[in-house]
N, C-alpha and C positions, 0 to 999 in steps of 0.2 A: 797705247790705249788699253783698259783694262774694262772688261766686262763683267757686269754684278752674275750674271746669271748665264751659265756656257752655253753657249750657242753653238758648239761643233758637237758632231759633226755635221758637216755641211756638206748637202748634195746639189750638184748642179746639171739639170737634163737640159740640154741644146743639141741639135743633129749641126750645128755650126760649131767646127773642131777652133777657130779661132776664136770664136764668142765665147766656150768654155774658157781655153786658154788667158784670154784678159780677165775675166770676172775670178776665175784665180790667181793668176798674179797681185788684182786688185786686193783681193782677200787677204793672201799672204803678205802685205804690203802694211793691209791694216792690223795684221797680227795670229793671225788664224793661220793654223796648220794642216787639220785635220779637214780635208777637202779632196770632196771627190766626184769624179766626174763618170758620164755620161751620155751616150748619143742617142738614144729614144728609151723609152719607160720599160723595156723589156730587158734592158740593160740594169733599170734601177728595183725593178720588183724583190731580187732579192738582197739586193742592199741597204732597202726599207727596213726589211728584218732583221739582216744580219748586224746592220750597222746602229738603226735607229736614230737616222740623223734627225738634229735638234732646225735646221733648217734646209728648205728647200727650195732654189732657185727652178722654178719651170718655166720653159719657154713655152710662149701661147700657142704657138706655129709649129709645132712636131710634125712631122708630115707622119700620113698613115698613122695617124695619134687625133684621138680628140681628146683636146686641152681639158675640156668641161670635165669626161671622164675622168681622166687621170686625177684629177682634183678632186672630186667625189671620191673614189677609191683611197685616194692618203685620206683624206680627211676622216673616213669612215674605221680605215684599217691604223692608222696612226696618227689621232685627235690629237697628240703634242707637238706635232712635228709645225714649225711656220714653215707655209708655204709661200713665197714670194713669184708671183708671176711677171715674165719678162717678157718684152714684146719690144719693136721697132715701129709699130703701129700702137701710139699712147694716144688714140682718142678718148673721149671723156665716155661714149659708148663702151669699149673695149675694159679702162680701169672699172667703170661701174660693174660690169659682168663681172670682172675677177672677183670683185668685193661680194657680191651677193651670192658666189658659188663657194664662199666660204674662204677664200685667199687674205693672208693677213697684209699682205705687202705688194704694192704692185712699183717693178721699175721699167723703165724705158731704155732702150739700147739707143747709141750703145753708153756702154757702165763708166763710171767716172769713179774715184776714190771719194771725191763728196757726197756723191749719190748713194753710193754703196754702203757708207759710211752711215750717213743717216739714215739708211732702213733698219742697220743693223742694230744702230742705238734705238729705234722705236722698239724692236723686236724685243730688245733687253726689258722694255718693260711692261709685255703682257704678260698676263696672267699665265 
Protein backbone atom coordinates (compact mmCIF):
# COMPACT_ATOMS: atom_id res chain seq x y z
CA UNK A 1 0.00 0.00 0.00
CA UNK A 2 1.30 3.42 -0.88
CA UNK A 3 0.50 6.52 0.81
CA UNK A 4 -0.18 10.16 -1.05
CA UNK A 5 0.93 12.00 1.81
CA UNK A 6 3.68 10.54 4.76
CA UNK A 7 2.31 9.79 7.57
CA UNK A 8 5.43 8.61 9.57
CA UNK A 9 6.66 9.10 11.86
CA UNK A 10 4.31 7.53 13.98
CA UNK A 11 3.96 7.50 17.73
CA UNK A 12 2.20 5.27 19.81
CA UNK A 13 1.65 6.06 23.73
CA UNK A 14 -0.04 2.94 25.72
CA UNK A 15 1.28 2.01 29.34
CA UNK A 16 0.13 -1.72 27.76
CA UNK A 17 3.65 -3.00 26.44
CA UNK A 18 1.56 -5.74 24.29
CA UNK A 19 -1.07 -3.20 23.04
CA UNK A 20 2.11 -1.13 21.67
CA UNK A 21 3.71 -4.23 20.46
CA UNK A 22 0.45 -5.29 18.09
CA UNK A 23 -0.60 -1.87 16.82
CA UNK A 24 3.17 -2.06 15.49
CA UNK A 25 3.59 -5.06 14.01
CA UNK A 26 0.03 -4.10 12.49
CA UNK A 27 1.87 -0.96 11.14
CA UNK A 28 4.69 -2.68 9.87
CA UNK A 29 2.54 -5.17 8.27
CA UNK A 30 0.70 -2.36 6.49
CA UNK A 31 3.97 -0.84 5.46
CA UNK A 32 5.32 1.71 7.88
CA UNK A 33 8.63 1.70 9.36
CA UNK A 34 9.23 4.61 11.23
CA UNK A 35 7.33 3.66 14.48
CA UNK A 36 7.88 4.45 17.72
CA UNK A 37 6.84 3.65 20.83
CA UNK A 38 6.03 4.57 24.27
CA UNK A 39 4.61 3.87 27.82
CA UNK A 40 3.11 7.28 29.22
CA UNK A 41 3.49 10.85 27.74
CA UNK A 42 6.55 11.77 29.66
CA UNK A 43 8.23 9.27 27.70
CA UNK A 44 6.73 10.96 24.42
CA UNK A 45 7.23 14.78 25.34
CA UNK A 46 10.49 14.96 23.86
CA UNK A 47 10.01 12.88 20.91
CA UNK A 48 7.21 15.26 19.91
CA UNK A 49 10.03 17.51 19.22
CA UNK A 50 12.75 15.73 18.35
CA UNK A 51 10.81 13.43 16.11
CA UNK A 52 7.71 15.36 15.01
CA UNK A 53 5.57 12.57 14.32
CA UNK A 54 3.03 12.91 11.54
CA UNK A 55 0.69 10.53 13.65
CA UNK A 56 -0.19 9.83 16.97
CA UNK A 57 -1.77 6.84 18.46
CA UNK A 58 -2.90 7.73 22.36
CA UNK A 59 -4.45 5.65 24.63
CA UNK A 60 -7.57 7.13 26.47
CA UNK A 61 -6.57 5.33 29.67
CA UNK A 62 -2.88 6.37 30.62
CA UNK A 63 -2.99 5.95 34.14
CA UNK A 64 -1.49 9.04 36.16
CA UNK A 65 -2.30 10.84 32.60
CA UNK A 66 -5.30 12.72 31.65
CA UNK A 67 -6.04 11.87 28.16
CA UNK A 68 -8.00 15.26 27.64
CA UNK A 69 -4.69 17.00 28.53
CA UNK A 70 -2.34 15.25 26.75
CA UNK A 71 -4.43 16.01 23.66
CA UNK A 72 -4.71 19.70 24.36
CA UNK A 73 -0.83 19.92 24.77
CA UNK A 74 -0.23 18.09 21.05
CA UNK A 75 -2.77 19.71 19.68
CA UNK A 76 -1.55 23.27 20.89
CA UNK A 77 2.25 22.50 20.71
CA UNK A 78 2.10 20.31 17.38
CA UNK A 79 -1.22 21.32 15.28
CA UNK A 80 -0.05 18.81 12.32
CA UNK A 81 0.52 16.09 14.07
CA UNK A 82 -2.99 13.36 13.70
CA UNK A 83 -3.80 12.40 16.80
CA UNK A 84 -5.68 9.10 16.88
CA UNK A 85 -7.30 8.10 20.12
CA UNK A 86 -7.34 4.45 21.41
CA UNK A 87 -9.42 3.03 23.88
CA UNK A 88 -11.10 -0.59 24.78
CA UNK A 89 -14.03 1.33 25.93
CA UNK A 90 -15.60 2.69 22.19
CA UNK A 91 -18.89 4.12 23.61
CA UNK A 92 -20.39 6.48 21.53
CA UNK A 93 -19.87 9.11 24.81
CA UNK A 94 -16.17 8.19 24.96
CA UNK A 95 -15.57 8.58 20.59
CA UNK A 96 -17.64 11.92 20.89
CA UNK A 97 -15.13 13.42 23.53
CA UNK A 98 -12.13 12.43 21.57
CA UNK A 99 -13.69 14.40 18.50
CA UNK A 100 -14.56 17.48 20.23
CA UNK A 101 -11.13 17.66 22.17
CA UNK A 102 -9.74 17.91 18.84
CA UNK A 103 -8.69 14.14 17.92
CA UNK A 104 -8.70 13.44 14.25
CA UNK A 105 -9.28 9.51 14.64
CA UNK A 106 -10.67 7.47 17.22
CA UNK A 107 -10.01 3.31 17.22
CA UNK A 108 -11.05 0.69 19.41
CA UNK A 109 -8.81 -2.02 20.81
CA UNK A 110 -8.01 -4.14 20.22
CA UNK A 111 -6.34 -3.21 16.60
CA UNK A 112 -6.98 -5.27 13.67
CA UNK A 113 -5.17 -4.58 10.16
CA UNK A 114 -8.71 -3.43 8.71
CA UNK A 115 -9.16 -1.06 11.36
CA UNK A 116 -5.78 0.19 11.37
CA UNK A 117 -5.81 0.38 7.94
CA UNK A 118 -8.67 2.42 7.47
CA UNK A 119 -7.89 5.17 9.90
CA UNK A 120 -4.82 5.38 8.21
CA UNK A 121 -6.19 5.93 4.75
CA UNK A 122 -8.80 8.61 6.17
CA UNK A 123 -5.66 10.33 7.88
CA UNK A 124 -4.10 10.47 4.30
CA UNK A 125 -6.68 12.71 3.35
CA UNK A 126 -6.86 15.70 5.75
CA UNK A 127 -5.69 18.62 5.25
Amino acid sequence: MEFVRPLEPILIIDDVKQIRADLSQVLAGLGFDDIIECDNFDCAKPLLSEKSPNVIFLDVDLPNSESIEILESINNEHPYAHVVMCSGHNSFETVQNTWELGAKEFIAKPFNAQKVDAVMKRLELID
